[in-house]
N, C-alpha and C positions, 0 to 999 in steps of 0.2 A: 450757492444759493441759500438764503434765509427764509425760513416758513414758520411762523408760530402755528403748526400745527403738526398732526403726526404722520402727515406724508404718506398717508396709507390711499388715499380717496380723492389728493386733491388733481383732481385731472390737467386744471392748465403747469401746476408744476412739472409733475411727472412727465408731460408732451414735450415742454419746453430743455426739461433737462436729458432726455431722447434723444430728442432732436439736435442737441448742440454736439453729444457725444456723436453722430451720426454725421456731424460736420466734420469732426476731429481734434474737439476740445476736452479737458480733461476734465469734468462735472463732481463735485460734492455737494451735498443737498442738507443742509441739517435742520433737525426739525426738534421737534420735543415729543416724549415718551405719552403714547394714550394717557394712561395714569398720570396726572402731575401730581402726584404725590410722590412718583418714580424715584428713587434715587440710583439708579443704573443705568447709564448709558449706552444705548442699541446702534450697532450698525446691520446693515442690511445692503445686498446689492442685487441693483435689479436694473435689466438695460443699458447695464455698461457703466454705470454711476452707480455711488455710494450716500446711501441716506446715511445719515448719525441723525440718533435720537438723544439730545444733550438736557439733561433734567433740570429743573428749575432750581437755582441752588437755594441754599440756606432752607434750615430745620420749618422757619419761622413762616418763610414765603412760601414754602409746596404745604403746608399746614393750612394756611391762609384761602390760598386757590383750592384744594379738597374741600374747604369747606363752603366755597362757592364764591370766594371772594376775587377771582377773577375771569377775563374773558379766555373762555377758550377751554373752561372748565367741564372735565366730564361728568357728567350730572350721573348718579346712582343707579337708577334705571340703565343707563346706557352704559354704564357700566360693567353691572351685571351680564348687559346681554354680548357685550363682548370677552367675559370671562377676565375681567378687572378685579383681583383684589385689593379693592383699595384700604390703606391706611388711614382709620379716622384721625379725623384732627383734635389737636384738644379742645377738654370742654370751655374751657375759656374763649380758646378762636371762634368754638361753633358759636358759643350767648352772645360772643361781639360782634359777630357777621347776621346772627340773627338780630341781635339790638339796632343795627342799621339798617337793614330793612323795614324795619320797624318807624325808624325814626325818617327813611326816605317817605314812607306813608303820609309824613302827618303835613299840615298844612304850614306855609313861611319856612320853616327850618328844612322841609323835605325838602324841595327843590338846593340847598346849597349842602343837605347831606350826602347828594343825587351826585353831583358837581364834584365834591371830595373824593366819592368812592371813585368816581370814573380815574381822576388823575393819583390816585393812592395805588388803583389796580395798573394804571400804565407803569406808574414806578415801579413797584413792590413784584409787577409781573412778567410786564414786553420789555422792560431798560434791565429790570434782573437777567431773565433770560438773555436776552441781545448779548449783555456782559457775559456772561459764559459761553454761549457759543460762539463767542466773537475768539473768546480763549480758544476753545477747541479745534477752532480753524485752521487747516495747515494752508498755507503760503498760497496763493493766489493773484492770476492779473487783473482778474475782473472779480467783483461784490456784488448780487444784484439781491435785493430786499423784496421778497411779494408780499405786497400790499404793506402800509403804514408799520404794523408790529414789527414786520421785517428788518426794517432801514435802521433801528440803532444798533442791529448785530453786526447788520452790514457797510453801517458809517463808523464803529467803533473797530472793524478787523480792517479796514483802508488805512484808518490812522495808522494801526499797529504795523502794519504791511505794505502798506501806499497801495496802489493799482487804481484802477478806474470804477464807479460805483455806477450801478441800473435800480432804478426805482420803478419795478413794477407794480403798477394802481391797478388791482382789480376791481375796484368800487372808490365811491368816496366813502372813505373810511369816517367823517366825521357824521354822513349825511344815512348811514346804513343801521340796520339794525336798535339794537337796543342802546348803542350810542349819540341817534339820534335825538334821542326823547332827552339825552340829559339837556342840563343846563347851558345858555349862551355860552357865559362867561368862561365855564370850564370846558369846554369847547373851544373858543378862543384860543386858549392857551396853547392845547395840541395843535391847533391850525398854525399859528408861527411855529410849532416843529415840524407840521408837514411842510411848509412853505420852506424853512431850512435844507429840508429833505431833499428837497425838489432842486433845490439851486447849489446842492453839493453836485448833485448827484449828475456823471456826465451825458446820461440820457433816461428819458423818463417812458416806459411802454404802458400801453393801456389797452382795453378792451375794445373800443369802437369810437368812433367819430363823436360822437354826444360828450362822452367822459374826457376826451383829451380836447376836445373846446374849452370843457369846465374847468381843468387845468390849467389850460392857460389862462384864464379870465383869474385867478386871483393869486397865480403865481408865472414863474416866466423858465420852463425848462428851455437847455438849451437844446436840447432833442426831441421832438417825439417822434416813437413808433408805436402805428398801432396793430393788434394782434388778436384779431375775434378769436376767442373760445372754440372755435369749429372742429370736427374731427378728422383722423383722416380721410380720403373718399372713399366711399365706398369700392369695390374691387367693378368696372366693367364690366366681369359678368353676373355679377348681383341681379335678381328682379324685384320686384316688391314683393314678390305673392314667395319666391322661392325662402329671403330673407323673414317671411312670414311664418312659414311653417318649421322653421328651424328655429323659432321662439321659443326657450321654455316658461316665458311670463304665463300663458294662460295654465299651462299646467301645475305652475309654482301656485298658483292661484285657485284655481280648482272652478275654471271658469271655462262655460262649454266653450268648442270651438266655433260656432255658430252665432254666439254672443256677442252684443255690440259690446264695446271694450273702449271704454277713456283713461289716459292714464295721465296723472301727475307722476313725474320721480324729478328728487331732489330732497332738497331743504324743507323741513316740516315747520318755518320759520314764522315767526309774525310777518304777516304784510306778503307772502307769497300765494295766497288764494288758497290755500286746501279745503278751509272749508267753504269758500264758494263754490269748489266743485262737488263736495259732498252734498251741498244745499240743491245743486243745481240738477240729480241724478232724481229728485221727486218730483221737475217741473213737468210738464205735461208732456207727453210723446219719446219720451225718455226713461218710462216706467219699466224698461225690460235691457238698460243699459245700465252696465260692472264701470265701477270704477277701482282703479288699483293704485293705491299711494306707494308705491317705490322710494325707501330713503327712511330717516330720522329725522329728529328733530325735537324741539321743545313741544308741537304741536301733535308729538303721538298719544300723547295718553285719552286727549280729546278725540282723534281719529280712531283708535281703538275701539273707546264708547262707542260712537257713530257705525262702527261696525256690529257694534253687536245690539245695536236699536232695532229694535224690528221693521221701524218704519221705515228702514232702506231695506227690507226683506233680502238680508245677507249678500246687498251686490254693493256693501262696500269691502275692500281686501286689503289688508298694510301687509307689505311684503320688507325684509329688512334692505339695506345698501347692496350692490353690489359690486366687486372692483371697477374702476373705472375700463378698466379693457375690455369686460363683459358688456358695457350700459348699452352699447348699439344693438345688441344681440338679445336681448330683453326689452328692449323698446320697440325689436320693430312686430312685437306680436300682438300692439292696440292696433286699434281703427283711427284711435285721436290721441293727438297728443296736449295737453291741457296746461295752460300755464296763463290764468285769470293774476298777474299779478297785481298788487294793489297801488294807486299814486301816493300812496301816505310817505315818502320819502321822495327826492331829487335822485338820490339813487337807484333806486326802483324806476321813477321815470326816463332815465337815461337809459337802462338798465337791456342790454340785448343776450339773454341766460343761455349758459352751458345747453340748456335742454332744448331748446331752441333747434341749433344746431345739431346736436344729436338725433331726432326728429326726423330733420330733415335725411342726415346721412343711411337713415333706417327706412327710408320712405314715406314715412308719417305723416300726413298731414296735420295741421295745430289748431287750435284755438287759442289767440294770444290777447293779450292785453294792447289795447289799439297806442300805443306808445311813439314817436318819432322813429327811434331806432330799431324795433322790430318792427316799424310798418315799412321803413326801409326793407326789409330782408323779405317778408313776408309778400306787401302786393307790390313793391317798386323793382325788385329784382326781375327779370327775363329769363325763367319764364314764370311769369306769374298768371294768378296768384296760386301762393302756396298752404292756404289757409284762411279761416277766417278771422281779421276783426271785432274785437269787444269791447265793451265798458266792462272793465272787470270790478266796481262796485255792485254792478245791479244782475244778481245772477240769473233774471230770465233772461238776460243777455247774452250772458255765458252759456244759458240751455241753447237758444237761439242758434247759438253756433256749432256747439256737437250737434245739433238734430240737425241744421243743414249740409253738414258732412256727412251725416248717418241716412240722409234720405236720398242721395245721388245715387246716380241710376248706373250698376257696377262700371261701365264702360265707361262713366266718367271720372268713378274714383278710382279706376286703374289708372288713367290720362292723368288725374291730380298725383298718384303717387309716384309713377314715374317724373312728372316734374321737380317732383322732392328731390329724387334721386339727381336729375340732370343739375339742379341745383348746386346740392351737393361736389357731385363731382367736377362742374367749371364756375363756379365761384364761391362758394361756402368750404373749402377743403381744408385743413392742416398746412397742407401741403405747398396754398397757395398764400395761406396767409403767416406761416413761419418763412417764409423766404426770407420776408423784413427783419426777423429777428437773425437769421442768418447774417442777412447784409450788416445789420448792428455789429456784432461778434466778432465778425473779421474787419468793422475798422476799430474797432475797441482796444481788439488783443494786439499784444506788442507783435513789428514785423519782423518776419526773420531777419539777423544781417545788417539789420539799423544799427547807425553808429552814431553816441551822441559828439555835438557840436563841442570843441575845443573852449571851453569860458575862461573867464576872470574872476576869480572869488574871493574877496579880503576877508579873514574872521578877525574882530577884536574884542581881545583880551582884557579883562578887568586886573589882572595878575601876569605871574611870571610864566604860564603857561607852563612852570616843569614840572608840575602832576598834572595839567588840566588832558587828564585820559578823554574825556568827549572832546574835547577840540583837535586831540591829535587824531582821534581816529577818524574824523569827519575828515580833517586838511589831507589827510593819508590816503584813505578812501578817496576821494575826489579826484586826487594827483594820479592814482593809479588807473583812473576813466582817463587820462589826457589832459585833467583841466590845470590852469596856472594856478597856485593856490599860494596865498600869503595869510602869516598871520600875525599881526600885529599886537608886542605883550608891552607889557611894563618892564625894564630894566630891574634888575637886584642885583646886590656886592653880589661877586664870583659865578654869576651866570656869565657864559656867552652874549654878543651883542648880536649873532648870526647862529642860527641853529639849522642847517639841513633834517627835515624830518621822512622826506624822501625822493624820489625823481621828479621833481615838477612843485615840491612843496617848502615854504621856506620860513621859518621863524623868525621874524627879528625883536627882537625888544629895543623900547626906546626909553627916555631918559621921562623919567612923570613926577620929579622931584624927590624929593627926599623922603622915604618910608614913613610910616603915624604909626608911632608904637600904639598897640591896642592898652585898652584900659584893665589895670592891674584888677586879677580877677578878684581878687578879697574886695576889692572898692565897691564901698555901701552909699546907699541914701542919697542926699542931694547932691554931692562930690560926684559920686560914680556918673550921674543926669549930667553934669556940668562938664566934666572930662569927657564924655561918652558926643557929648551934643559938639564941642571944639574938636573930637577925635576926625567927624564927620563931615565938619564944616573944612577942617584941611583933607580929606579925601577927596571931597568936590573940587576943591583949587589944584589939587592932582590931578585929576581928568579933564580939567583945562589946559596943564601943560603936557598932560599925554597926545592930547588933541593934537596939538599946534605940532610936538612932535612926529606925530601919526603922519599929517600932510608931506613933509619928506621922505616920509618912510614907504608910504603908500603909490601905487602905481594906479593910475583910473581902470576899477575894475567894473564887469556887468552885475555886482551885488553883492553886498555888505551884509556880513553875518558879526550882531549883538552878541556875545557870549555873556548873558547877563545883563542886570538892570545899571551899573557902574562904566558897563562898556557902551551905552547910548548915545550918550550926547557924543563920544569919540568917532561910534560907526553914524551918526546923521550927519555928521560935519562932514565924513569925507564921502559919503552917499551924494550930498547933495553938489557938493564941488565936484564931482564924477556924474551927476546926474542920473544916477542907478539907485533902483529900488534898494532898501534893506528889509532883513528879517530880525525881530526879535526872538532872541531864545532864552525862554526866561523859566531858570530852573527851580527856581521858588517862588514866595513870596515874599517881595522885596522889605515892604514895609512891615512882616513880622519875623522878618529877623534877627538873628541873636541879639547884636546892637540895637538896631532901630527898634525891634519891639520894647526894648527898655525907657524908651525914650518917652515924655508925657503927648498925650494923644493931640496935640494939636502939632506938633513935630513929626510925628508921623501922619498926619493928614499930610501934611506939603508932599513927602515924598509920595505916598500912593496917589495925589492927585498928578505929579510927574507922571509916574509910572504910566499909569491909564492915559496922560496924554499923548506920550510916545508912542506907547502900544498902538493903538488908533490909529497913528501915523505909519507905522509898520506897512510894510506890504503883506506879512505873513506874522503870524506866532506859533513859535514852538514850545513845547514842554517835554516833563521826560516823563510821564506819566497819565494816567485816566483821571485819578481824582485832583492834581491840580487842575488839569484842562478843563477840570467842571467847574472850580474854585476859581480860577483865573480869568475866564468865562464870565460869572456871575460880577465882581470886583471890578474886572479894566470895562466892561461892556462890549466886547467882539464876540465875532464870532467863535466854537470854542475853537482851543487851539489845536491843530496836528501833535501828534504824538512821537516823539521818535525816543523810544527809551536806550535808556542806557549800557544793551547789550556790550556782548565780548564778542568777537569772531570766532568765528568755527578752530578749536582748540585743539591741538593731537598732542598726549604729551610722546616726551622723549619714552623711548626704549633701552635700557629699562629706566621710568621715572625716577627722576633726581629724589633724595630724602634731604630737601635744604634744610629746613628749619631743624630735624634733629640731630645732620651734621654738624651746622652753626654752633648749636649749644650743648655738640657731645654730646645725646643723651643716646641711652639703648633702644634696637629698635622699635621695640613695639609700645614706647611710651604715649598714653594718651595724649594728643597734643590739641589746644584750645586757639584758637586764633581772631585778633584783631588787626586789624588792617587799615589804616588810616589816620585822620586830623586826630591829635590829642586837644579834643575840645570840652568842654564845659558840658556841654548837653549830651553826648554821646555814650556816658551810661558805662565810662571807663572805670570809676570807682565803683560803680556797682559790683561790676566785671569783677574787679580784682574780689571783692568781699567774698562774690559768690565762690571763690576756692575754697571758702570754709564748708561749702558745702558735706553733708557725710557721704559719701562713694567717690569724692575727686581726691581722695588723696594720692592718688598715684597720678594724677594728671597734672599736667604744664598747661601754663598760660603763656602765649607769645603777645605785645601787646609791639606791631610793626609797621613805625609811621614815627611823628614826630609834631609837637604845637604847643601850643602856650599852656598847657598844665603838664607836661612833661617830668617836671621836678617833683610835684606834689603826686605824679606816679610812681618816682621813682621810691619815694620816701612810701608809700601805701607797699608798693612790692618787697620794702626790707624788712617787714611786719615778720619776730621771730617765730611766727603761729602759722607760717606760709612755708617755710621749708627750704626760699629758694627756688619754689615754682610758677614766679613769677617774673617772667625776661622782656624787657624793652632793649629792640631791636631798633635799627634807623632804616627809614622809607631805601626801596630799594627800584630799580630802574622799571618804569613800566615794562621793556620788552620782557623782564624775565617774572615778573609778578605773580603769573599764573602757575609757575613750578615751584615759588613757595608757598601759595595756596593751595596748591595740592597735596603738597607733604601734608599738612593738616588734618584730623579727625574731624574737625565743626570749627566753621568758622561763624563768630557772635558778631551782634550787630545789634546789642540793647538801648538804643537812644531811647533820651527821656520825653515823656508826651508833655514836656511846658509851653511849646507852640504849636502853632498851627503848621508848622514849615517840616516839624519834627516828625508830628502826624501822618501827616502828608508824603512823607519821601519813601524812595525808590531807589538808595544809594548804591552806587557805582561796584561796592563791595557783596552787594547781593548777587550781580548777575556774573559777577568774578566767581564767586565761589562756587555757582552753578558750570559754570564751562568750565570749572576745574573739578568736576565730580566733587565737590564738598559740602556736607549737609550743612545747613544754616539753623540758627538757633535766632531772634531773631524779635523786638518788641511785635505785641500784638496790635500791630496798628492795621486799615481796612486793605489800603493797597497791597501793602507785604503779606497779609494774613491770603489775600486772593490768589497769589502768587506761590506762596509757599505749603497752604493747607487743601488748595480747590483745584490743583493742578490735574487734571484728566487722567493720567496715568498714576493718581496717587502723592501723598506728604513727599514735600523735598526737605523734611526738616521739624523742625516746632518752634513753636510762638509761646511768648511769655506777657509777663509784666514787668517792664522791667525796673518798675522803680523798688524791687524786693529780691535782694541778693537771692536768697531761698529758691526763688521761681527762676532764676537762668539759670542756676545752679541744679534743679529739676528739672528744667529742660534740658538744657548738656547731658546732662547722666541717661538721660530717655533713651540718647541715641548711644555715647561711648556703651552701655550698657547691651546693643543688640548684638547676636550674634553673628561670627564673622559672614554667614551667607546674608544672612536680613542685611548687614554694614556695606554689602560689597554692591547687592541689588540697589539699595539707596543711591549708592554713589552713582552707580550707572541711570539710576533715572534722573539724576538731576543733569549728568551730562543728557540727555533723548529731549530733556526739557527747555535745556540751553539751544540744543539742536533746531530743535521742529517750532519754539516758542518766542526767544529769545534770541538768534542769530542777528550777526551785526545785519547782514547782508539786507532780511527784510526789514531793519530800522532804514539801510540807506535807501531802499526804496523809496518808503516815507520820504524822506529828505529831498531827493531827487525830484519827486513828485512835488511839493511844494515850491521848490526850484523853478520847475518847470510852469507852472502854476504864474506866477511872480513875474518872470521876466520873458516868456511865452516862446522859447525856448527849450530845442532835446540837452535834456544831459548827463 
């Protein structure tokens, strides 16, 4: 479960998550730290479940929110009185978060500075958040999101994970609160993400019959349940008068026992009435009734005044929150329970409040706001009534009501409060209204013993598939469920025409005409455009006759998997002659690609308008990352993509560990050893690489550079540099199966690509999560994804990030780490393996997979 909040007081969480453990489910709750300024992560366990308190990341963002600049922010005062030291923000944040309130003040521009801030504080605060504890997530079948803040922690760990997502509405989040007031327009915008939300999400729970109407009226879940706020029942032999006197309210209070007693407890919120009921303790016959506000809020400091006015002759009391396990027990020591809320939102009118119910379970009769929903529960329920009816603007109304419960003749307000109670106990309960969330949970979660169905699944290949590591582990993985798995490559001199990949899984390459040498890398200016633009034009008449060959090769399967933007038109041809959905899996961005980005921009328009139109035609997209899936989202116009990164599978090496790379090249044992692993390409930050051995403290260290590609030579000739010693070795790519045992021999494996694309930016490559499931620290460009990855990781640095277009900074990176000592080197390694483990396993990418599979062709698999 996801909660933007700190999990301490929110009672429908904590019930729900109770309750589930009480089913026989395994419950994590994560929330965020009281303080968002916090940079410590809390756990706690309480009723058999575990809250995590996961902090808001970045310096910039819990600066931002301390300084008020987002929801959910603990304000000073209430700080204070929960023994918060907060961290001031800087003075810069404080004048900028004050200059926009300022500027939300003024006339024409306030209203869209109003508008800003709201969608700046959902970025910079509920999608940051979400994004980290989406991280901290361990494995799970079900996601469920409370209330709007929740669902991008809980849509962003399904991608990473798969399983089924709950989007519980405890309000309308756009119609509540200080959200309400902003602007249409930037309101708008979060509504198509709640609307997203909602039609991801495989059931949607809500509070009462009002809200989950409203829900469907402007969106279409496929589920609802609904789930009133109520408490448990009361115990049978409970009385009113017994539950009365084991109240410590009046004495917390200092209010006689003889005293008529109204109580608000909750939210000191705008638009929940407290000062109507403070206003309404002066109306006439009411002059010897306490009122006691139980709870916080924005509206204490105001209440406070009001207590110490004379003109309420000291019978107003603010008493602070109590746990929510305590509230029955403190509530049933009024006469009335008071909840004047006001109709200034749709929210509020739909609106049937925790206290409500509470109320009732304590014997209390209420005074409520004459609302649909709570006039449902109050005089339409058997046995009614349970209270009175108000106009909660007009508080002679609201008096109206407590002096008519205050003047009933005891025999009848004993008769009313056991009705509360019988209430309570046969239809207002926990008990009776979590059943549904029960019955949710067990068809949610996977059943025991289920076995998915036998399928058909083509992948094809834009290449020879003899490194394509994601495709063979997808075709492998599959084949090992039962399913038939083909994959379809391009032919190359001295590959095989048949490749066995494993029991049930089968490679064949076919014939796509004759290879396009790529364009010589020195080629400048109009030449290079001219050679680059013919380079392209015979790849495309390639993947027409890869096509044609695909159709013999291909058997009619139930779904067609793209491996890339080249491999399209090949998997829609035999898609539609098989008449089975395909997925796009699209691991960059096609049209800023090393080639095509080079290309002049009206050449690359044609391809990205392809692109985006296939896409669309897709039944699914994938990616292997969070910030493509945004990027590619925004670009093709879909929905965004599913995620299924590029993990390793759970990795054990041999006993004792092979030492390949320093047997390979003779060296003794304990020589620092540098590693690259992969395409010798242009953009990859290889020469840098090499430069940075000049660094001063690597002299003793080796560079491995192990892989093979079109600057190969211009490597070789940079490693014979007489100023290197010799420490710098190009090795040839060596078999996937054994890859991980020379990436383990390794001290730091690099990985400095240069930031001249957006593709470059963007990536998540194959050799990052290698190096992780082989225990080996990464050294690594500072781009946002890999910096997330490798600097915010939960348990601590898997590494460091650089710059890498400056020999000097990898070269100070490397050294950061060969430089720790052998306990810090040895801890490192092993948290990178717990990170591969709990973060990074293949196992929850194939879920992902699976789940979109499933998704697609409507079908177990």
């Amino acid at each position: 479960m996801f909660v933007l909040n700190d999990v301490r007081r929110d009672a429908r969480v904590l019930r729900e998550a109770a309750t589930l453990v009480s089913a026989g489910h395994e419950v994590t709750v994560i929330g965020r730290p009281t303080d968002t300024a916090s940079i410590v992560e809390e756990r706690e366990t309480r009723d058999g479940f575990e809250i995590r308190r996961v902090p808001v990341p970045g310096r910039f963002r819990r600066s931002l929110l301390a300084a008020g600049g987002g929801r959910g922010t603990v304000g000073s005062a209430r700080a204070e009185r929960l023994g918060i030291r907060r961290r001031g923000p800087s003075t810069v944040i404080r004048a900028a978060v004050g200059g926009a309130r300022l500027v939300a003040g003024l006339p024409l521009i306030g209203g869209f500075a109003r508008g800003l801030d709201l969608l700046v504080r959902w970025r910079l605060g509920t999608v940051a958040w979400g994004e980290a504890a989406a991280l901290a997530a361990p494995a799970a079948d079900i996601w469920h999101g409370h209330d709007l803040t929740g669902m991008p922690a809980a849509m962003a760990a399904r991608r990473r994970h798969g399983g089924r997502l709950v989007f519980d509405a405890h309000e309308l989040f756009l119609d509540a609160g200080d959200t309400a007031t902003r602007p249409g327009w930037a309101r708008a915008l979060l509504r198509r993400i709640e609307r997203r939300a909602i039609a991801e999400a495989d059931a949607v729970v809500t509070v009462n019959d009002g809200l989950a109407a409203e829900l469907r009226r402007f969106a279409r879940p496929r589920r609802m349940v609904v789930v009133h706020n109520a408490p448990p029942a009361p115990p049978a032999s409970a009385t009113a008068g017994s539950l009365r006197k084991a109240s410590p309210l009046r004495a917390a209070a200092g209010v006689p026992a003889d005293a008529p007693l109204a109580l608000y407890h909750g939210s000191f919120a705008p638009g929940r009435g407290v000062e109507v009921l403070a206003a309404a303790i002066r109306e006439p016959g009411l002059e010897t009734v306490h009122a006691i506000f139980l709870g916080a809020g924005s509206g204490q400091t105001a209440l406070e005044a009001a207590a110490a006015d004379p003109v309420h002759g000291g019978r107003i009391h603010v008493l602070p929150p109590v746990d929510p396990s305590e509230v029955g027990a403190w509530v049933a020591g009024a006469d009335v329970g008071v909840m004047p809320i006001a109709p200034t939102t749709r929210n509020h009118r739909l609106s049937t409040p925790n206290k409500l119910f509470e109320c009732l379970a304590a014997g209390v009769p209420v005074v409520a706001s004459d609302f649909p929903g709570i006039r449902e529960i109050v005089a339409g329920t058997p046995p009614a009534p349970l209270g009175i009816l108000v106009d909660p603007s007009d508080v002679a109304d609201v008096a109206r009501g407590i002096r008519e419960l205050l003047v009933m003749e005891p025999e009848a307000v004993a008769a009313l409060r056991r009705r509360c109670l019988a209430a309570a106990r046969d239809r207002w309960s926990w008990e009776r209204e979590s059943a549904g969330l029960v019955a949710l949970y067990a068809d949610l979660a996977p059943k025991a013993g289920t076995t998915p169905e036998a399928q058909r699944v083509t992948f094809v290949l834009p290449s020879s598939g003899e490194f394509d590591s994601r495709a063979r582990r997808m075709a492998t993985s599959l084949a090992e469920r039962g399913h038939d798995v083909l994959v379809i490559a391009r032919q190359e001199p001295g590959l095989p025409e048949v490749e066995p990949l494993a029991p049930g899984a089968i490679l064949r390459r076919v014939d796509a005409g004759a290879a396009v040498p790529a364009t010589p890398a020195d080629a400048r200016g109009p030449g290079r455009v001219v050679r680059e633009t013919l380079r392209i034009a015979r790849t495309a008449l390639r993947t027409r006759v890869q096509a044609a060959a695909a159709r013999d090769a291909d058997r009619p399967a139930g779904l067609y998997h793209a491996m890339g933007f080249l491999a399209l038109p090949v998997a829609i041809d035999l898609a539609r002659r098989a008449r089975a959905p395909f997925v796009y899996d699209a691991r960059d961005l096609y049209a800023e690609g090393n080639n095509v980005a080079r290309l002049p921009r009206p050449l690359r328009a044609v391809f990205a308008r392809r692109e985006r139109s296939w896409a669309r035609r897709a039944a699914a997209v994938l990616t292997v990352n969070e910030g493509l899936a945004g990027e590619l989202a925004r670009r093709l116009g879909i929905d965004r993509p599913a995620v299924v990164l590029n993990a390793q599978a759970a990795w054990t090496p041999p006993d004792p560990p092979p030492d390949r790379l320093r047997d390979e090249l003779v060296l003794p044992p304990m020589t620092p050893l540098i590693l690259y692993h992969g395409g010798f390409m242009r953009d990859r930050g290889l020469p840098e690489l090499v430069a940075a051995m000049r660094t001063p403290g690597l002299e003793a260290a080796h560079l491995v550079l192990l892989g093979d590609g079109p600057i190969a030579a211009e490597l070789a000739h940079l490693a014979d540099a007489p100023d290197l010693g010799d420490r710098v070795h190009l090795l040839p790519p060596v078999p996937p199966s054994e890859l991980l045992e020379w990436v383990a021999s390794a001290d730091v494996g690099v990985m400095p690509n240069q930031p001249r694309t957006i593709n470059e930016r963007l990536s998540t490559p194959n050799k990052l999560f290698e190096c992780l499931a082989a225990g080996t620290p990464v050294v690594s460009s500072d781009f946002p994804e890999r910096r997330r990855i490798i600097l915010e990781d939960p348990d601590g640095p898997l590494g460091a990030v650089c710059d890498p277009t400056r020999p000097e900074a990898i070269g100070a990176a490397v050294r950061s780490i060969l430089e720790l000592d052998p306990t810090a080197r040895a801890d490192l390694r092993a948290r990178c393996r717990r990170a591969a483990a709990a973060r990074y396993d293949w196992d929850a990418q194939l879920q992902v997979l699976l789940r979109v599979y499933g998704r697609v062709t409507g079908r177990s698999w």
